[in-house]
C-alpha positions as CSV (number, residue, x, y, z in Angstrom):
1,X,-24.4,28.2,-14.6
2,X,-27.7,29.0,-16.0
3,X,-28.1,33.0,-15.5
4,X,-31.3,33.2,-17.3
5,X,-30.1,34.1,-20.4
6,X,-28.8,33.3,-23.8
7,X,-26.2,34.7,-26.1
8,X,-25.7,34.3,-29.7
9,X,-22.1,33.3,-30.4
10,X,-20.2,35.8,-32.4
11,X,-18.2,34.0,-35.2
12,X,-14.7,35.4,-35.3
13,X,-12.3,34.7,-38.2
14,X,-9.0,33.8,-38.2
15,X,-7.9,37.3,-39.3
16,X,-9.7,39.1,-36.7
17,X,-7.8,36.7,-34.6
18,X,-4.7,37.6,-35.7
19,X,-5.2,41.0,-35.0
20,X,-6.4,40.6,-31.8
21,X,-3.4,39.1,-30.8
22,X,-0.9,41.5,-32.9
23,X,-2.5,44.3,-30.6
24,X,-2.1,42.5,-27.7
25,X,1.5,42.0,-28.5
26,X,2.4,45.5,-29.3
27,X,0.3,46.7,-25.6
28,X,2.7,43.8,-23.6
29,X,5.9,45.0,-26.3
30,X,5.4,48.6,-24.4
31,X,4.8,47.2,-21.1
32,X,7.3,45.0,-21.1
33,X,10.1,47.6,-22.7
34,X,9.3,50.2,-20.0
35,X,9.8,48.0,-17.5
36,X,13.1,46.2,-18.4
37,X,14.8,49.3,-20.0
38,X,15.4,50.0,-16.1
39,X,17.9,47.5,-15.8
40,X,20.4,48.4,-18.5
41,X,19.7,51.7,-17.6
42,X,21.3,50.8,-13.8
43,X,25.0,51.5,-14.2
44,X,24.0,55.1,-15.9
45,X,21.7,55.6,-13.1
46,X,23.9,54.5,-10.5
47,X,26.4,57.0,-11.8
48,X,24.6,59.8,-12.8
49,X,22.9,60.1,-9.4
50,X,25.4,58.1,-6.7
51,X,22.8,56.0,-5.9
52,X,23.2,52.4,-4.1
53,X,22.5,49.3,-5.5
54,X,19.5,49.2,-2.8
55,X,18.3,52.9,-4.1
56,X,18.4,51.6,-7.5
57,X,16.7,48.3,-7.0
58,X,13.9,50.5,-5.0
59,X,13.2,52.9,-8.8
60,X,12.8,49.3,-10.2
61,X,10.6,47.8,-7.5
62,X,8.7,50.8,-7.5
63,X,6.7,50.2,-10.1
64,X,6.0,46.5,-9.8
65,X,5.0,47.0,-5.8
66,X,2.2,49.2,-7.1
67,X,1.4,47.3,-10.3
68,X,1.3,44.3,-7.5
69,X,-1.6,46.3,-4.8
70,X,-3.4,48.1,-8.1
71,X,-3.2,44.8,-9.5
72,X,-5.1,43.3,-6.1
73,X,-7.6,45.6,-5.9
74,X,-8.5,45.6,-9.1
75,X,-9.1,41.9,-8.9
76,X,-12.5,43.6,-7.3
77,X,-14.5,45.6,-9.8
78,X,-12.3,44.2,-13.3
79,X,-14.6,41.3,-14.5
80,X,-17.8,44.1,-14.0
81,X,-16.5,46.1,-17.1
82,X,-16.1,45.4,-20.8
83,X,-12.5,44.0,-21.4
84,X,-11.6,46.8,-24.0
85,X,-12.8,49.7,-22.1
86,X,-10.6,48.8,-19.2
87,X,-7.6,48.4,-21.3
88,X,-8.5,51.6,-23.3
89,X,-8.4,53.4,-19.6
90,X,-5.3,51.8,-18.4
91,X,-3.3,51.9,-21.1
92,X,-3.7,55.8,-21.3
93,X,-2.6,56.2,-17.8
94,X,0.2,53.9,-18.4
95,X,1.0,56.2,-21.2
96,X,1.2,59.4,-18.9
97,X,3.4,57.6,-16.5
98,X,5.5,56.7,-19.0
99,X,6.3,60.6,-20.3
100,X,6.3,61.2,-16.6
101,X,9.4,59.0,-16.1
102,X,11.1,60.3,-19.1
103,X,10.5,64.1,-17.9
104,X,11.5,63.2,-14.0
105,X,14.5,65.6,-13.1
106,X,15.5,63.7,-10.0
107,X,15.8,60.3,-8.7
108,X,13.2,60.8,-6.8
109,X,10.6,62.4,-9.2
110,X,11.9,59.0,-10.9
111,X,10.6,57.0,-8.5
112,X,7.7,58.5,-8.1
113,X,6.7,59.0,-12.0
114,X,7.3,54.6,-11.6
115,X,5.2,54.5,-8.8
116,X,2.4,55.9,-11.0
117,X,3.2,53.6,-14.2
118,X,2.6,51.2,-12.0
119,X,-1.0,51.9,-10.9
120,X,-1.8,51.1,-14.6
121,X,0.7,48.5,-15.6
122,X,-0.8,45.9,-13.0
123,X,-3.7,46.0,-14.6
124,X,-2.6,46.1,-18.5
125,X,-0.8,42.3,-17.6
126,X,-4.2,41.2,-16.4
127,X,-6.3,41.9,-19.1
128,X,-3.8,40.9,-21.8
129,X,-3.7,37.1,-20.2
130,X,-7.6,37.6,-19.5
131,X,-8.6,38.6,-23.1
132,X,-6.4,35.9,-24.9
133,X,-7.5,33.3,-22.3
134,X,-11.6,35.2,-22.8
135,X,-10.6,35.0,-26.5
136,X,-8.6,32.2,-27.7
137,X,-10.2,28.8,-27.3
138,X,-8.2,26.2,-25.4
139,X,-6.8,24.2,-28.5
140,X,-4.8,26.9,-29.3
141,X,-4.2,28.8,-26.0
142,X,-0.3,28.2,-25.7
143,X,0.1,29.1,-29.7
144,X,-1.5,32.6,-28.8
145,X,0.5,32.7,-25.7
146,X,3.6,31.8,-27.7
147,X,2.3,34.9,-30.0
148,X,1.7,37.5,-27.3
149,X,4.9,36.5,-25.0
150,X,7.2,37.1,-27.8
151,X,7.1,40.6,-26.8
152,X,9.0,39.8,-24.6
153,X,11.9,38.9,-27.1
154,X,10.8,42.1,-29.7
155,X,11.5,44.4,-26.5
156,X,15.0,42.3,-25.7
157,X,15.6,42.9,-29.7
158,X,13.9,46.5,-30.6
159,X,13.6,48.1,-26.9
160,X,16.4,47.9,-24.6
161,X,19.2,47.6,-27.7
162,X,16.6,51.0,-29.2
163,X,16.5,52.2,-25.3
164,X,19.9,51.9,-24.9
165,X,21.4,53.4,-28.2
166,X,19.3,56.9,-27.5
167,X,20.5,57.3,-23.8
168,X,23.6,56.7,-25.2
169,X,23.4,59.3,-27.9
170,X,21.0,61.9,-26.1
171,X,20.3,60.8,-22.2
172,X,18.5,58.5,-20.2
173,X,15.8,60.3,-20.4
174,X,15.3,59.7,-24.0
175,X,13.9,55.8,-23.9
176,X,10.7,56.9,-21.8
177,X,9.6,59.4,-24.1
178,X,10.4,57.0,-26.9
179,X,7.9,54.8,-25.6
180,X,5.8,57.4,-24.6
181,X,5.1,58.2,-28.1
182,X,4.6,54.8,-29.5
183,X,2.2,54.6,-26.7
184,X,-0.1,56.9,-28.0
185,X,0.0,55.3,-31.5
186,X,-0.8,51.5,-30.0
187,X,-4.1,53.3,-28.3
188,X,-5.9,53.7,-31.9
189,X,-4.9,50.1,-32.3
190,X,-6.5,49.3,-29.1
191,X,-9.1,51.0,-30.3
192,X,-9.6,49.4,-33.8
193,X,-8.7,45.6,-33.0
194,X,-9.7,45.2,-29.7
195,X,-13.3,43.9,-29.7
196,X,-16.0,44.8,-27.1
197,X,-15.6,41.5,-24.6
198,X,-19.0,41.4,-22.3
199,X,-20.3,37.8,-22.0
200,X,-18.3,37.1,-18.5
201,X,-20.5,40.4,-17.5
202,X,-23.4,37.7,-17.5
203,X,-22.2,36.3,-14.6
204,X,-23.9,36.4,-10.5
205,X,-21.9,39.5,-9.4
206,X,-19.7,38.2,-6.5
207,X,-18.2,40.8,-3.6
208,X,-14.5,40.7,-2.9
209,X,-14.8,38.2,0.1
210,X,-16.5,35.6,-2.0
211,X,-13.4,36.0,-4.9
212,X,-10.9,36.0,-2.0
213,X,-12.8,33.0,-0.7
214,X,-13.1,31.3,-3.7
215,X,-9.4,31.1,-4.5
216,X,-8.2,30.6,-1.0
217,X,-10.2,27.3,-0.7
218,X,-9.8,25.8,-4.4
219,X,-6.3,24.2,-3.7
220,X,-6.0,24.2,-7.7
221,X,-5.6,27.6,-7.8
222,X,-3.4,27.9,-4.6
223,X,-1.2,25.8,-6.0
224,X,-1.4,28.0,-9.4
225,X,-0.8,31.2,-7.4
226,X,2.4,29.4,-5.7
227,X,3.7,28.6,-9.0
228,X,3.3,32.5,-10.4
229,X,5.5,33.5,-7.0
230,X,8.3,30.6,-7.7
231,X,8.3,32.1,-11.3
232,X,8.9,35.7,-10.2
233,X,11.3,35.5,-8.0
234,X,13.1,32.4,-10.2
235,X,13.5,35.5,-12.6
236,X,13.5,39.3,-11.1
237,X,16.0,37.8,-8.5
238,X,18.6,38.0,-11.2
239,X,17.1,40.2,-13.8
240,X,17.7,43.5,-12.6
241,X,21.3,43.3,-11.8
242,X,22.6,41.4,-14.8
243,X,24.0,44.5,-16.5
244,X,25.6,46.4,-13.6
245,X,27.1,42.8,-12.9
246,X,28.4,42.3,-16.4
247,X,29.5,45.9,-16.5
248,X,31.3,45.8,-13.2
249,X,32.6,42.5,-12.7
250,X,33.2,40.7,-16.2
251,X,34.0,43.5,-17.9
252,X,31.3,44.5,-20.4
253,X,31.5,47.9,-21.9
254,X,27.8,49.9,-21.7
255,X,27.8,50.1,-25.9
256,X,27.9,46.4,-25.6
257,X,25.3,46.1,-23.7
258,X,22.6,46.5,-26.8
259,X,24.5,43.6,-28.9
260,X,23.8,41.3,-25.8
261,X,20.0,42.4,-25.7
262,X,19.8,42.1,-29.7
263,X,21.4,38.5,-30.0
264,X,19.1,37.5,-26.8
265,X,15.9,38.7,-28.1
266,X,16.1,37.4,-31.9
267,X,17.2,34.0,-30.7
268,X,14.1,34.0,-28.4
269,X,11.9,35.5,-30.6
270,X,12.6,32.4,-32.7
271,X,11.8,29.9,-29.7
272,X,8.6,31.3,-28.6
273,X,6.4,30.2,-31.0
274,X,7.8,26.9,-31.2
275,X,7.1,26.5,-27.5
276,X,3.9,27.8,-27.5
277,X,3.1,25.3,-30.3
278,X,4.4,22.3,-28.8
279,X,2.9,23.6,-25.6
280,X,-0.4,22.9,-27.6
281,X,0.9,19.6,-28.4
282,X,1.8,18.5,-25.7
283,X,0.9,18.3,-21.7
284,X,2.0,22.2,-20.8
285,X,3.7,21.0,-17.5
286,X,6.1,18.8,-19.1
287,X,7.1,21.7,-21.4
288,X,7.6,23.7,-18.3
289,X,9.6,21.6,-16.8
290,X,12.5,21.1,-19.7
291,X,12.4,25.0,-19.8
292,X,12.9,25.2,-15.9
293,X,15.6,22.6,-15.9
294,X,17.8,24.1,-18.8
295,X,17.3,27.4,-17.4
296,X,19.2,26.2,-14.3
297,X,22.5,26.4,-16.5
298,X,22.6,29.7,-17.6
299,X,21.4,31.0,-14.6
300,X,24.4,29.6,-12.6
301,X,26.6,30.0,-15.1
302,X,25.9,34.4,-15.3
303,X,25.6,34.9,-11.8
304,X,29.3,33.2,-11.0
305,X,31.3,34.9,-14.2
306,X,34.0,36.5,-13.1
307,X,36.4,39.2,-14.9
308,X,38.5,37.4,-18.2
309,X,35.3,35.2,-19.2
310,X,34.9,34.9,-23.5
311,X,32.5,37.6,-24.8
312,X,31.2,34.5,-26.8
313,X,30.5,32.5,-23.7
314,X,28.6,35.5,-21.7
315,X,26.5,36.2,-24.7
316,X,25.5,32.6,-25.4
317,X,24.8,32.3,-21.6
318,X,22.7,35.3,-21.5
319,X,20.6,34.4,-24.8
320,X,20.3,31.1,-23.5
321,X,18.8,32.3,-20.0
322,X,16.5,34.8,-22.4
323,X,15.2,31.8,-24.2
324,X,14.6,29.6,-21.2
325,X,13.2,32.1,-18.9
326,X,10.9,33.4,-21.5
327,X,10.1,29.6,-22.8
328,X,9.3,28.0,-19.4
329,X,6.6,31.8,-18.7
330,X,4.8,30.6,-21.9
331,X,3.5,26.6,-20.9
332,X,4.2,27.8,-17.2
333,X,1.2,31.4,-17.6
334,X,-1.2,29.3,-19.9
335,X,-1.2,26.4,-17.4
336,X,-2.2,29.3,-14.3
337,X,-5.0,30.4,-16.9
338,X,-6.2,26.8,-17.0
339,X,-7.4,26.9,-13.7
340,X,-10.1,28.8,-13.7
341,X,-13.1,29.5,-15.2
342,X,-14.5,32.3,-17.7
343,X,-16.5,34.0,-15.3
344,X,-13.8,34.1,-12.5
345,X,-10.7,35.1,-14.7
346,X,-10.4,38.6,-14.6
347,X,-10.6,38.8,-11.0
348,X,-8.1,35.4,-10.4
349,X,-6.6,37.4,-13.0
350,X,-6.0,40.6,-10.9
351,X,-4.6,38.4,-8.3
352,X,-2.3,35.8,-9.5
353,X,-0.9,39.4,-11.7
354,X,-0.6,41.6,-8.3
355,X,1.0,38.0,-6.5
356,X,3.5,37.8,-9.7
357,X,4.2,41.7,-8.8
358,X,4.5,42.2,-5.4
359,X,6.9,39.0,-5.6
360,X,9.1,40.4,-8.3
361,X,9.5,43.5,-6.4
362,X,10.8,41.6,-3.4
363,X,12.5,39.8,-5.2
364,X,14.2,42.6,-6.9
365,X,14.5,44.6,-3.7
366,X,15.8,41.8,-1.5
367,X,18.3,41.5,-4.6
368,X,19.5,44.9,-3.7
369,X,20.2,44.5,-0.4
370,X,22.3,41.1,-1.3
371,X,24.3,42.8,-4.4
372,X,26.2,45.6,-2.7
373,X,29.5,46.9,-3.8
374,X,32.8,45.3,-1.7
375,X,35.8,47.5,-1.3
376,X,37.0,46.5,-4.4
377,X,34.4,48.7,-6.1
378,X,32.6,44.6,-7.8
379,X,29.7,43.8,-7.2
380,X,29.1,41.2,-4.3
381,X,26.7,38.2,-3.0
382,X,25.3,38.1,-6.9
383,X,26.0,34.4,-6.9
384,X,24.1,33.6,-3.9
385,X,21.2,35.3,-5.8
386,X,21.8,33.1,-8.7
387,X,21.5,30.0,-6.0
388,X,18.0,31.9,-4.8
389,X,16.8,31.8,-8.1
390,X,17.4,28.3,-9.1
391,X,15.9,26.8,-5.8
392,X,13.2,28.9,-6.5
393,X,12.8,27.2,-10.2
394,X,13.2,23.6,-8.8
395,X,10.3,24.3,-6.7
396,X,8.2,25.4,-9.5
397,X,8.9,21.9,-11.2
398,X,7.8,20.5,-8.1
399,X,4.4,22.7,-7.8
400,X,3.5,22.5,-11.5
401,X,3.1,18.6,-11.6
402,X,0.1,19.1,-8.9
403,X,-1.7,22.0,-11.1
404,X,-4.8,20.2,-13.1
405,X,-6.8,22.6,-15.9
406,X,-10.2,22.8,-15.2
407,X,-12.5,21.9,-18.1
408,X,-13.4,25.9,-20.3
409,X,-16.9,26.3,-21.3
410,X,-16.9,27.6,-24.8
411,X,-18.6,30.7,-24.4
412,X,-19.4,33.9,-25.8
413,X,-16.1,35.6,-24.9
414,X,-17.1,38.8,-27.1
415,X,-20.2,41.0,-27.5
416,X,-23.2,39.7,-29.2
417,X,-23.2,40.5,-33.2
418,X,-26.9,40.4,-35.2
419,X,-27.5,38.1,-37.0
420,X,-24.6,36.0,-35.9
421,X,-24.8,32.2,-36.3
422,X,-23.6,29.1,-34.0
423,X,-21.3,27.4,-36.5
424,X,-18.4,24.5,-35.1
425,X,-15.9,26.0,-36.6
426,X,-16.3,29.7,-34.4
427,X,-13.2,29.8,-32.5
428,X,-15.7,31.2,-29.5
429,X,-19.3,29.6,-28.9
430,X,-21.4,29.9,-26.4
431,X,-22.8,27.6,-24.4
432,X,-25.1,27.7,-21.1
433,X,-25.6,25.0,-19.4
């Protein structure tokens, strides 16, 4: 689209690069920890309070039901701002919320102190996808993916096991105002390695029923969309409730609990970047797919263990899910990012982010009402969860073989520099046509 104007490319080395995507990994590390120190946190919760598996899977979906409608609207007004100074806003009220939870007296200043996290959190997963896929040229998308995701495993290894320990030694409390703190430390990285992101500013301002419109009718991005709900629910079905499961049923003492998230999280932390690289190397679909498949077997395997089952055997299931479930989000979130262009990906963005919430919290919540306690004092109906969850991820398979990437302009995806020059070898170039 010719807008009238031209923009000299900004040559960005490799070591900014880095950075960039270090920064971005340590923003999605706390994200990612406050939101699934929750779970392990359940039975303590559950205890501490007398609270229902429903009542506990509502604190959970608290957060993500807001993160999912903040996430929505924001899709309206995010791709009108500089990438960095939206992140530099959410972030801060992301770290409020976060002291918030870990000063709530009640279950239901809990709840609301999540509600709050999530007004902010929506938006933080947006712009950490937009800026690497704003950022990061194509060739090397599902390497930076690999990268950021990884959090994912750093939280499994350093969050929940960390999380864990000091509710155990102080309270639950503790974990929340943990993370509070190292939330205020990642802001001067945000602040220092973030660069200012403008040129998708450049674009024909569109109101919110032209973005609606221009996802609802591009079937490639409906089908993306489908795929991010297939995901969500394949995963925050059974997510939630593996620790009061293992606790109740198999067995599982709540100081074990941070040996399972350690061994999880370093063997996934190993995988990522492998599958982020052969993502690269490959077509991203067909990675997908082996990661959905395997993760069928652990899947099935955790949510029908029953008391007596090998400590060995439930922590090689669980790492194995951790791997698979993290390794089919890397090809399966850089394949959604594919299908759009510069210009339109912070809004699409906002949306596929606020689908991907809103569908983890019903999937968490309608989790809650299927778990319940039988008279037995075990938990209940967890297996027909773990049956939700697979069908869920053979869909997926299905959806992602229709999903085509749509050819990226190589653009200016950060602000202007003097003097700058148009070199090949720019990992960001701009280019108007």
């Amino acid at each position: 689209m010719n807008t009238g104007q031209t923009h000299t490319p900004q040559h960005v080395s490799g070591r900014q690069e880095m950075l960039l995507l270090a920064t971005l990994a340590l923003v999605q590390f706390t994200v990612v920890v406050d939101f699934l120190v929750m779970a392990p946190l359940g039975p303590k919760l559950m205890k501490l309070w007398d609270i229902t598996t429903q009542q506990f899977g509502l604190a959970v979906s608290a957060y993500v039901f807001t993160a999912g409608i903040c996430g929505f609207l924001g899709a309206f007004f995010i791709d009108k701002f500089d990438r960095k100074r939206v992140v530099t806003f959410a972030f801060a009220g992301f770290t409020l919320g976060t002291i918030a939870c870990g000063l709530a007296p009640s279950y239901l200043a809990l709840v609301a102190a999540r509600v709050f996290t999530g007004v902010f959190g929506g938006i933080m997963g947006t712009m950490v996808f937009a800026i690497i896929a704003d950022a990061i040229p194509v060739e090397r998308r599902g390497r930076s993916f690999g990268i950021v995701t990884a959090s994912f495993s750093l939280a499994s290894i350093f969050g929940v096991p960390g999380g864990l320990y000091f509710a155990n030694i102080f309270d639950w409390h503790a974990p929340f105002l943990i993370l509070g703190g190292l939330a205020v430390v990642v802001q001067f990285f945000i602040a220092a390695f973030i660069p200012n992101i403008t040129a998708h500013l450049h674009a024909p301002p569109r109101n919110p029923i032209q973005i609606i419109q221009g996802i609802s009718t591009d079937p490639n991005q409906v089908r993306a969309l489908l795929l991010v709900v297939c995901l969500s629910i394949g995963q925050f079905s059974v997510l939630p409730f593996i620790t009061p499961y293992l606790v109740t049923n198999v067995g599982l003492s709540e100081a074990q609990l941070p040996l399972l998230y350690l061994i999880g999280g370093i063997c996934t932390v190993i995988t990522s970047p492998i599958i982020g690289i052969l993502s690269d190397k490959i077509d991203k679909r067909i990675m997908y797919t082996i990661a959905a498949l395997i993760s069928i077997i652990p899947i099935f395997l955790i949510t029908n263990f029953v008391a007596g089952v090998s400590l060995v055997i439930v922590f090689a299931a669980s790492s194995l899910m951790f791997m698979t479930i993290n390794g089919r989000m890397i090809p399966g979130m850089a394949t959604i990012q594919g299908t759009v262009t510069p210009q339109n990906r912070g809004s699409f963005t906002s949306i596929s982010t606020a689908v991907q919430q809103v569908a983890s919290g019903l999937a968490t919540f309608g989790a809650g009402f299927l778990v319940h306690k039988g008279a037995n004092g075990l938990l209940i109906n967890y297996n027909i969860v773990g049956f939700v969850a697979i069908a869920f991820t053979v869909v997926s398979i299905v959806i992602i073989r229709g999903i085509r990437q749509v050819e990226m302009p190589n653009y200016a995806a950060f602000a202007p520099t003097a003097g700058a020059t148009k070199t090949d070898s720019a990992p960001i170039a701009d280019r108007q046509s």
